[in-house]
Each structure stands twice: as C-alpha cells, then as structure tokens.
C-alpha positions in Angstrom: -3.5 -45.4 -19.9 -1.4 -44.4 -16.5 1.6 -43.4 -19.1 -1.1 -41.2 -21.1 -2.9 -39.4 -18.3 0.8 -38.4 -16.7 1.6 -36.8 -20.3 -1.7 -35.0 -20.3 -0.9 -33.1 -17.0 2.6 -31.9 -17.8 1.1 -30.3 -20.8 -1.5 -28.8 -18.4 1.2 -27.6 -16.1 3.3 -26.2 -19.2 0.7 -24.3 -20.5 0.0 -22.7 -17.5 3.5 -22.1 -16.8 3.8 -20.5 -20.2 0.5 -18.4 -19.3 2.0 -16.9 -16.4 5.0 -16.2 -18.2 3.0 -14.4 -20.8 1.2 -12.4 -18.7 3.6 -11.2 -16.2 4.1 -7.2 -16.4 8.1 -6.2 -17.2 8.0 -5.2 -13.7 6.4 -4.2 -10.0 5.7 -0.9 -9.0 5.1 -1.3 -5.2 3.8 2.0 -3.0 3.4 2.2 0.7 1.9 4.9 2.8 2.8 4.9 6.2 1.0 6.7 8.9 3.6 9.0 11.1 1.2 11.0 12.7 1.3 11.6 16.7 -2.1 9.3 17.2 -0.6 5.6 16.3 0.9 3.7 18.8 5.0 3.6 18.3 5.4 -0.5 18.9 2.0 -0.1 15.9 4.6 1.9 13.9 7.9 0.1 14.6 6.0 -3.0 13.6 5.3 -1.1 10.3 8.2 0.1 9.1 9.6 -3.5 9.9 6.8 -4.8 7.5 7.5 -2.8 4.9 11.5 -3.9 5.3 10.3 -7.7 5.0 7.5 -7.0 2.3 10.6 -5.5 -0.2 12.1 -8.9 -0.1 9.3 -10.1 -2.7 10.3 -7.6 -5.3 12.8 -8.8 -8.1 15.1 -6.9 -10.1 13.4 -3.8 -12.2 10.9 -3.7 -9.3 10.5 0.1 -8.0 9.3 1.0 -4.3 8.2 4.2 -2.9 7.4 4.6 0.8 5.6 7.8 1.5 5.0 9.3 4.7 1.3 10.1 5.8 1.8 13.6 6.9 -0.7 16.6 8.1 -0.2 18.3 5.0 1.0 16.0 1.9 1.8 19.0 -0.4 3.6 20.6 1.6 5.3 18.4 4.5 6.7 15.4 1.7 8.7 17.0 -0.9 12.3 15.2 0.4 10.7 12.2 3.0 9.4 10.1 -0.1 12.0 7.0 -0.4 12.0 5.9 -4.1 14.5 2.9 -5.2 14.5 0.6 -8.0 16.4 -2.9 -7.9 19.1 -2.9 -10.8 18.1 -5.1 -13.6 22.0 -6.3 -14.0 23.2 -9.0 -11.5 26.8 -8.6 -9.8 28.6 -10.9 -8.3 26.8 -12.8 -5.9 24.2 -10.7 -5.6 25.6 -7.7 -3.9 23.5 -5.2 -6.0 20.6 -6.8 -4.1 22.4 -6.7 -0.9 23.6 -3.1 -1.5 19.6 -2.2 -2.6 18.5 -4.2 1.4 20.9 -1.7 2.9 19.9 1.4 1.6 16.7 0.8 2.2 16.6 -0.5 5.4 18.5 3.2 5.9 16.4 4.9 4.4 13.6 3.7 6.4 14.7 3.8 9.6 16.0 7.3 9.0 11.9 8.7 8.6 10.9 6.5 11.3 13.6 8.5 13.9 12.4 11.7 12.3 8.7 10.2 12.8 9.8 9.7 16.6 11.6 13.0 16.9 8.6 14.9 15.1 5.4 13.1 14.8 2.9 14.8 12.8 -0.4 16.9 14.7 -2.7 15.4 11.7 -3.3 13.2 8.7 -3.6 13.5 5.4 -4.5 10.6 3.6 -6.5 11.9 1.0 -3.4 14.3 -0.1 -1.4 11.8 0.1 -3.2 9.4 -2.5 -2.5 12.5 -5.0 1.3 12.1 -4.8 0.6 7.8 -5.0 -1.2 9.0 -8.3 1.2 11.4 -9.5 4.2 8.4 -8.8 2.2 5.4 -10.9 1.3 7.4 -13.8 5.5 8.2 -14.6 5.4 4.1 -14.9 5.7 2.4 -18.1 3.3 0.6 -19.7 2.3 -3.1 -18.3 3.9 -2.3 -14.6 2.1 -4.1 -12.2 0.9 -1.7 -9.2 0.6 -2.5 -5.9 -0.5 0.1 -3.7 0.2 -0.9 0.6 -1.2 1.7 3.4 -0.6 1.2 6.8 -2.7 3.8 8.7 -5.8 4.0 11.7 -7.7 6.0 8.0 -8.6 8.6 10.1 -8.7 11.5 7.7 -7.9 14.7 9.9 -6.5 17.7 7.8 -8.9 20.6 8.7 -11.3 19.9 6.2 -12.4 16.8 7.7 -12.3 14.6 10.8 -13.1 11.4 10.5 -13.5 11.2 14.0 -16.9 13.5 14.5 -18.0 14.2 10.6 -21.7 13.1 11.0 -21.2 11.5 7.3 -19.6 8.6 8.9 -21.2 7.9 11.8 -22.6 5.1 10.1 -22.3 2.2 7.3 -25.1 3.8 5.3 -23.9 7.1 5.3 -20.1 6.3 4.6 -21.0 4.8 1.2 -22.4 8.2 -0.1 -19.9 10.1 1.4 -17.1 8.1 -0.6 -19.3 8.9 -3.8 -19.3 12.3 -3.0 -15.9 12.5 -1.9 -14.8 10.6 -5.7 -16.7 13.6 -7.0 -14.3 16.1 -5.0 -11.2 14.2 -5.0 -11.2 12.3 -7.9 -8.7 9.3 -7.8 -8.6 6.5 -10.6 -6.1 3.9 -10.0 -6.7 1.0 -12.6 -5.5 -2.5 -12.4 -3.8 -1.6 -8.8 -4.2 -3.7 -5.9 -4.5 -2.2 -2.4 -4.2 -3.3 0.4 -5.3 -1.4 3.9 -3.9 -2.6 6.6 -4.9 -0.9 10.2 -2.6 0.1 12.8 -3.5 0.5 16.3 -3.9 4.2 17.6 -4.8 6.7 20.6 -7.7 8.4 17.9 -9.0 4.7 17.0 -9.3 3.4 20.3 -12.3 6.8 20.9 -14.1 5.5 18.2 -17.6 3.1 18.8 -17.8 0.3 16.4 -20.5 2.1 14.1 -17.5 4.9 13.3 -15.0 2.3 12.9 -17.4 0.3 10.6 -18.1 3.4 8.8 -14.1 4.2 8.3 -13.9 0.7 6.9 -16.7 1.0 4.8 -15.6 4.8 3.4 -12.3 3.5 2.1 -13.2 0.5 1.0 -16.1 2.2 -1.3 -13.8 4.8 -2.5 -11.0 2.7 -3.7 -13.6 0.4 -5.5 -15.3 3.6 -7.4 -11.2 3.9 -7.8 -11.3 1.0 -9.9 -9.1 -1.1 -7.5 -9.0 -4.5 -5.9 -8.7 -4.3 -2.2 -7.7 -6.2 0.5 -8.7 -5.4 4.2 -6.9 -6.2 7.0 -7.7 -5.3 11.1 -3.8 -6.0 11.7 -1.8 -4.6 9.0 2.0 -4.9 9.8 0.8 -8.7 10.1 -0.4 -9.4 7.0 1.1 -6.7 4.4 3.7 -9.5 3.5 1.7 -12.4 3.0 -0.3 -9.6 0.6 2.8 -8.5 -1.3 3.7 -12.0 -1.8 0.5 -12.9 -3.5 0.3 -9.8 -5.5 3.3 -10.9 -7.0 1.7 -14.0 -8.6 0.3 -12.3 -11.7 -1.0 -15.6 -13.6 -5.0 -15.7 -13.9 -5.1 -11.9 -13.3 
C-alpha cells in the first residue's frame, strides 16, 4: 500500500513540475523606478540602489532590466539615465557572460546614484514616469513576464500636483476617487504585471499625519488595481524588494 501511495505522489510532484514548466513565460521583464529626488534620505537611497543590485541576481538568462530614475520632469530629465540590459541567452565559459552582465550593472547603477548625490532632483514625477514603464513593456514579446518594482516616499510633486497639501488625499475616502479620476486623466493599463511599492524613508514623508500617509497608500494602491495589476505593499522597501522579486519569479499556479 506504502509502495503505492509513494508512486502516487511522484506523479503529483511531476505533474506539477511539468505545469510550471508549461507555464513559464520565455522570459522576465523586470522594471524599477527609483526615487532620486532631494526629499529621501541618502542611507534610504543607498539602501535602494543596493536592493535593486541584489534583486538582479534572481533574473536568468533572456531576462531584461530597466532601472529608471524618478525625476521632476520624466519627459524631459530621462532620455540617457534609463539603464536597460538583457542577460545573454548563450552561456560562456564559466559563466563570465553573467559575471560581465553583474559588472556592468552594478556600474551602471552606481554611476546615477553619484549623479543622484551630485544633483538630486527639486520634485517628483511619478506619474510621468509610469508613461515611460509603459512605453518599455509594450516593446516586449509576447508571454514576458513583467515585474514592475518602485522604490519611492509616492509623493507626486510635479506642479500639477502635491501630494503633500492636495485636499483629495487628505483622506482614505477621498484618495480612492481621486485614483479613479486620476485613471481617467492618466490612463495606465499594465496587465498581468506585478508591482510592488516599496517606501523609502524621506524629509517630505516624515511632515505628513497618518490620515495623508494612509491616503498616499491608498491612492496608489487603487490606481494600480483599476491598472489591472497585482500589488504588493511594503513600509520598508529596500528590505523586502528581493524577497518580492524572488517570488515573482515562481510563475507556476499564476
């Protein structure tokens, strides 16, 4: 019976094996915004960059990642600070296309954090910014799995709006509507991508009462779901973005 019962679970355990196989997209397209403006604390935004270094580590070869700098004015401050690298798909010898890909990076990236240092921006522009995330995952192929990581205090400030008076968030209630309304403006439709917002810790955030930050919370969460996203929140994000990467690697049951 023992004998029986033992077969019945390594065909259980195939199967599913061959079900994740299945389903698993040719490869990962994994985006990060990363808030550079003057208001986050700079340990807040070392700890950042660093997580986006560590969270690359999950990708696997065909895997693309795009870091793009949240910036005052995303039309006109990113053209030439967006990273974009793709892992080879053809091994070398032991490994040193992957070891070559770690380097450039890690260059890359701490190359816009100096210039975030030397020149931090006077405002933030999420909301632009999702335009260029859009405009990167709809040159994917088809059946790319998208993962979409930002790293920010979400306080919208870009002349239209601030996030830190506009009466529209200065509660729960209110912020829900406003992210309706705000889909109606700035339409954004991201299917099948998760997201993940992860908080950093900032000069602006630390102002706020807790019905503001709520509200913040609330706005984004509401106007990526009406995005047609699956989000993840997180109070410290340069903690957590790699436990979240890992996970959205696992594609089985999706």
């Amino acid at each position: 019976m023992m004998r029986w019962v033992k077969i019945a679970v390594a065909f259980l355990v195939l199967a599913t094996l061959v079900g994740c196989t299945q389903s698993a997209p040719p490869s990962r397209h994994l985006v990060v915004l990363i808030d550079v403006s003057a208001s986050i604390d700079p340990h807040a935004m070392t700890d950042a960059f660093l997580a986006i270094q560590k969270a690359a580590k999950a990708l696997t070869r065909g895997d693309t990642i795009t870091v793009i700098p949240i910036l005052g004015d995303a039309d006109l401050d990113s053209q030439g600070r967006i990273i974009r690298l793709t892992l080879p798909m053809d091994r070398q010898t032991f490994d040193q296309d992957l070891k070559a890909f770690g380097i450039t990076l890690q260059k890359q990236l701490d190359e816009l954090h100096a210039a975030a240092i030397a020149h931090p921006g006077d405002r933030t522009d999420i909301l632009g910014a999702l335009r260029l995330v859009r405009e990167e995952l709809e040159t994917d192929k088809a059946g790319t799995g998208k993962t979409l990581v930002i790293l920010s205090d979400f306080i919208q400030d870009d002349g239209r709006f601030n996030f830190k008076i506009l009466a529209a968030l200065s509660r729960s209630g209110l912020a829900r509507d406003f992210a309706i309304q705000t889909q109606k403006d700035n339409p954004l439709t991201l299917p099948a991508t998760r997201v993940f917002l992860g908080r950093l810790r900032s000069r602006d955030l630390g102002t706020l009462d807790e019905p503001r930050r709520n509200a913040i919370q609330q706005f984004w969460t509401q106007y990526f779901n009406l995005a047609a996203c699956k989000v993840q929140v997180a109070t410290d994000g340069p903690a957590m973005v790699e436990r979240f990467i890992r996970d959205a690697s696992v594609y089985c049951g999706n």
